[in-house]
GUGU-797280 format. One record per atom (N, C-alpha, C, CB): atom name; x, y, z. Coordinates in nm, 4 decimals, padded with zeros to 6 digits. Glycine has a CB too. Layout:
(CA,(X,Y,Z))
...
//
This chain:
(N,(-05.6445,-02.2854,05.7867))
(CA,(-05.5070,-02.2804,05.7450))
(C,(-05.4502,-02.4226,05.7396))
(CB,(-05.4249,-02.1912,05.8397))
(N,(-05.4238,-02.4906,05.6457))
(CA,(-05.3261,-02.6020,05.5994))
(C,(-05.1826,-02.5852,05.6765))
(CB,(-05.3027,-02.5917,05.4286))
(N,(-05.1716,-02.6720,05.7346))
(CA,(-04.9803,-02.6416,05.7650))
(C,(-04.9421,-02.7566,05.7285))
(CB,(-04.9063,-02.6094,05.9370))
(N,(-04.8306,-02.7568,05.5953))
(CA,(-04.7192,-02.8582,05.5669))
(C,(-04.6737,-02.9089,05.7424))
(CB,(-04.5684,-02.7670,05.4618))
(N,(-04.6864,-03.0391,05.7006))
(CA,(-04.6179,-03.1152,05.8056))
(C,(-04.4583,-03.1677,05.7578))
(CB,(-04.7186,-03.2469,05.8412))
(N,(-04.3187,-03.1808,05.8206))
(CA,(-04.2052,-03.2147,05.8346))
(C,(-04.2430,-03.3536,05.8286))
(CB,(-04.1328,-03.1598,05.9452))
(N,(-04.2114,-03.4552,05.7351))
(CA,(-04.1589,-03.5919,05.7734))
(C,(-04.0526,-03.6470,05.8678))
(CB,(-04.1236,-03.6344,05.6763))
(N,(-04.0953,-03.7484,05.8950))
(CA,(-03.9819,-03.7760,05.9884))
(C,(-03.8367,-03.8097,05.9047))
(CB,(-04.0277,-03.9079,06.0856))
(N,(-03.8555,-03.8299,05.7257))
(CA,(-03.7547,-03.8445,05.6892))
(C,(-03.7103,-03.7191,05.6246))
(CB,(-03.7537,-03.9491,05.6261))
(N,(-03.7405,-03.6262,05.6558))
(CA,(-03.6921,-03.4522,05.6135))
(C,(-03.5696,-03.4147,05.7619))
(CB,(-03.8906,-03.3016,05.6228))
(N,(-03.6610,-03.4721,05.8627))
(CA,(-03.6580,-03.4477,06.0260))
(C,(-03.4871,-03.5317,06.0121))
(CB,(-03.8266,-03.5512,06.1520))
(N,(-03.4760,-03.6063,05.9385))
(CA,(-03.3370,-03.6531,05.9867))
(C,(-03.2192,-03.6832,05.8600))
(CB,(-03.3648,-03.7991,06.0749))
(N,(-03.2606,-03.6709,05.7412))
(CA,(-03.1588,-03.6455,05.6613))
(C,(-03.1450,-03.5186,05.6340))
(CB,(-03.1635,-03.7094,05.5575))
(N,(-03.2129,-03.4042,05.6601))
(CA,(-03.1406,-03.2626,05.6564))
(C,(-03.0620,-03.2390,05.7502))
(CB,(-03.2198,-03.1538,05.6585))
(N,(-03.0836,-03.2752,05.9125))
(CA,(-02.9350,-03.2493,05.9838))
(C,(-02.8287,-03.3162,05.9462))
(CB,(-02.9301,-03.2750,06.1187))
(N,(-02.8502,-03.4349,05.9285))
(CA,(-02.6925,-03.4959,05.8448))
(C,(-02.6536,-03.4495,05.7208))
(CB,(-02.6906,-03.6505,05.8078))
(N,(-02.7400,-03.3921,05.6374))
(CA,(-02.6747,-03.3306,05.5078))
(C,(-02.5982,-03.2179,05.5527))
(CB,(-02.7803,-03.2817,05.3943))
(N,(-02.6813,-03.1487,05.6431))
(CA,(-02.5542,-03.0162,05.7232))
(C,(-02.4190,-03.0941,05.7416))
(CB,(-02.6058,-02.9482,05.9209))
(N,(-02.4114,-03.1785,05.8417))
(CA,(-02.3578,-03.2100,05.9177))
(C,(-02.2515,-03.2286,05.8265))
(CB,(-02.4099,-03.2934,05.9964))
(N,(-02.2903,-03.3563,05.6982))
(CA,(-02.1997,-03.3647,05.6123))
(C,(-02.1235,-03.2531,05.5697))
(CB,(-02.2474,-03.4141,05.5239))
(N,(-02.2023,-03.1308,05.5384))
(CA,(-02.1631,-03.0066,05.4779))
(C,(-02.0244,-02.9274,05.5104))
(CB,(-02.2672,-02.9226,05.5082))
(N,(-02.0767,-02.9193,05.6550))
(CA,(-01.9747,-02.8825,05.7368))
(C,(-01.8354,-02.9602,05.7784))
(CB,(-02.0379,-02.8612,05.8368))
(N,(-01.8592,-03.1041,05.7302))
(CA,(-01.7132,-03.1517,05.7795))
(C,(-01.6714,-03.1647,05.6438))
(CB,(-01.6943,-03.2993,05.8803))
(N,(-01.7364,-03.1784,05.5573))
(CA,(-01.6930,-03.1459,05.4450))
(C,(-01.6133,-03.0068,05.3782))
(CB,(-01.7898,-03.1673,05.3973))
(N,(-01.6773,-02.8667,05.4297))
(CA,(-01.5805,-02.7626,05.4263))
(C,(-01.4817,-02.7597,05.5481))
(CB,(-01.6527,-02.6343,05.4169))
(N,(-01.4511,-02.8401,05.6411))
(CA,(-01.3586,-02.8052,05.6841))
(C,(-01.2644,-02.9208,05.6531))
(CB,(-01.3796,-02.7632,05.8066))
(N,(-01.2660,-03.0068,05.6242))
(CA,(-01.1704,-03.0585,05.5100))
(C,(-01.1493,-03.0127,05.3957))
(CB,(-01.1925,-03.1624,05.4752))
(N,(-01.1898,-02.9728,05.2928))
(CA,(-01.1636,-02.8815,05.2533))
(C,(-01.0592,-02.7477,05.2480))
(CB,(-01.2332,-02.8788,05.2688))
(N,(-01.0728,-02.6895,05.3866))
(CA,(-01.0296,-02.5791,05.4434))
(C,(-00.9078,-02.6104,05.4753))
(CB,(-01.1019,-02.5317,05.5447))
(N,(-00.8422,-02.7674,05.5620))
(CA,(-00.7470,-02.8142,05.5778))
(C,(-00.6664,-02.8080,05.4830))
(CB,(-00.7616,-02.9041,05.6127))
(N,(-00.7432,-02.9142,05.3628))
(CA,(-00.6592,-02.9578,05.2472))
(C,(-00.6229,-02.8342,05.1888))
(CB,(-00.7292,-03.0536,05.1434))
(N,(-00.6845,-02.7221,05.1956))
(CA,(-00.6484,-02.5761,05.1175))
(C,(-00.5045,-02.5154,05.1604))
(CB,(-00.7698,-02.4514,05.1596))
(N,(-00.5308,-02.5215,05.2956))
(CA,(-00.3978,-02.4272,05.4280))
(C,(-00.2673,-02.5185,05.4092))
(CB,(-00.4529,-02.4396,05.6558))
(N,(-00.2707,-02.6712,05.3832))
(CA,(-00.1651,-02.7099,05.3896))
(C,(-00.1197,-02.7706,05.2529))
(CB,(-00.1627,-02.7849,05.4942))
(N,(-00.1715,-02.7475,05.1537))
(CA,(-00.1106,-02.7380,05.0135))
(C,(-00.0542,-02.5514,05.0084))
(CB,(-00.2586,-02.7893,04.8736))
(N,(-00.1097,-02.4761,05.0478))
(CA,(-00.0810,-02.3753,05.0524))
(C,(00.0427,-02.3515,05.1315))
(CB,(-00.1775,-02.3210,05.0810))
(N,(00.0694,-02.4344,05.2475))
(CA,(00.1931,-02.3915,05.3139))
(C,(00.2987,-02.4510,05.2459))
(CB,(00.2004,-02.4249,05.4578))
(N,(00.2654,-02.5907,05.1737))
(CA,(00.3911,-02.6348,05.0710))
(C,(00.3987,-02.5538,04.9560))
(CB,(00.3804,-02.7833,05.0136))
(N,(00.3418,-02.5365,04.9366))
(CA,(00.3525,-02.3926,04.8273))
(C,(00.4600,-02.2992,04.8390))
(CB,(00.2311,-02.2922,04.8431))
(N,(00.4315,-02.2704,04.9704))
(CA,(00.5185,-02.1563,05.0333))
(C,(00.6437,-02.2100,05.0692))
(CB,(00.4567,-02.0902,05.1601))
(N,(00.6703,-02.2951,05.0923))
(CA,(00.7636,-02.3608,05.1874))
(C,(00.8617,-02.4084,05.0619))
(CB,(00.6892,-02.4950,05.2977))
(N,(00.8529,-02.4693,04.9688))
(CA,(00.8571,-02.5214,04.7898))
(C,(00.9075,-02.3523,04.7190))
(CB,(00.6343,-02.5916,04.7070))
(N,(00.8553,-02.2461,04.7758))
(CA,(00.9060,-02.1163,04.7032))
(C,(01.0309,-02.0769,04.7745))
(CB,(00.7967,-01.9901,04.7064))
(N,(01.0590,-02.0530,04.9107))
(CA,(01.1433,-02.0214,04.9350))
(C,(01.2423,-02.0937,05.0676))
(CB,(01.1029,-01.9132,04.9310))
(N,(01.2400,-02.2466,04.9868))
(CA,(01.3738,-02.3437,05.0851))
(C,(01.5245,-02.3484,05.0046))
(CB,(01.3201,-02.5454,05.1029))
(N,(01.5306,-02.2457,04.8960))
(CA,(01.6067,-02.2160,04.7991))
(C,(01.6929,-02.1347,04.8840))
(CB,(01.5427,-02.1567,04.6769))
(N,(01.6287,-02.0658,04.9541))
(CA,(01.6988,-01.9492,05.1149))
(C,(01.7318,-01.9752,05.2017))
(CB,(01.6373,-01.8644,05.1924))
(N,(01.6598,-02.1473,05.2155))
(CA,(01.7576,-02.1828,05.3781))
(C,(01.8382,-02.2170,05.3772))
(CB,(01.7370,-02.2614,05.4737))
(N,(01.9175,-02.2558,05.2524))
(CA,(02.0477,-02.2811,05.2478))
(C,(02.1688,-02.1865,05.1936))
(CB,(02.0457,-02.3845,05.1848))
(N,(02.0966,-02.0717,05.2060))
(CA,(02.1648,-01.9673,05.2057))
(C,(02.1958,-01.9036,05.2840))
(CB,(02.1389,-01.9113,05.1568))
(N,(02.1584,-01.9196,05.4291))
(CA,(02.1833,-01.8405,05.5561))
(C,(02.0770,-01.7389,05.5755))
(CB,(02.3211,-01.7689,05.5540))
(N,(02.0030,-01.7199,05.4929))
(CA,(01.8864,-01.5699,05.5002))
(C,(01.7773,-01.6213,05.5736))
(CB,(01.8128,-01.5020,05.3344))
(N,(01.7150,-01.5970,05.6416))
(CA,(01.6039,-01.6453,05.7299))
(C,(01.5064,-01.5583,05.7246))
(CB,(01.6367,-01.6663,05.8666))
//
């Protein structure tokens, strides 16, 4: 049986490509939630100066 061997350069730019991955969707995820809350916030500040809460 042949077994593919891992390089040592497989061995260490695939955890950082995760790594990247992941801080990459959660920036992402940030930049999503808080354009989204100005969104919201931009739809109805038309009401806070109306007394309606």
């Amino acid at each position: 049986m042949n077994k593919k061997k891992v390089g040592p350069f497989a061995k260490t730019i695939l955890p950082i490509i995760g790594a990247v991955l992941i801080v990459a969707g959660a920036v992402a995820y940030i930049c999503l939630k808080l354009a989204d809350e100005f969104r919201y916030n931009e739809k109805w500040k038309d009401y806070d100066e109306c007394g309606m809460n």
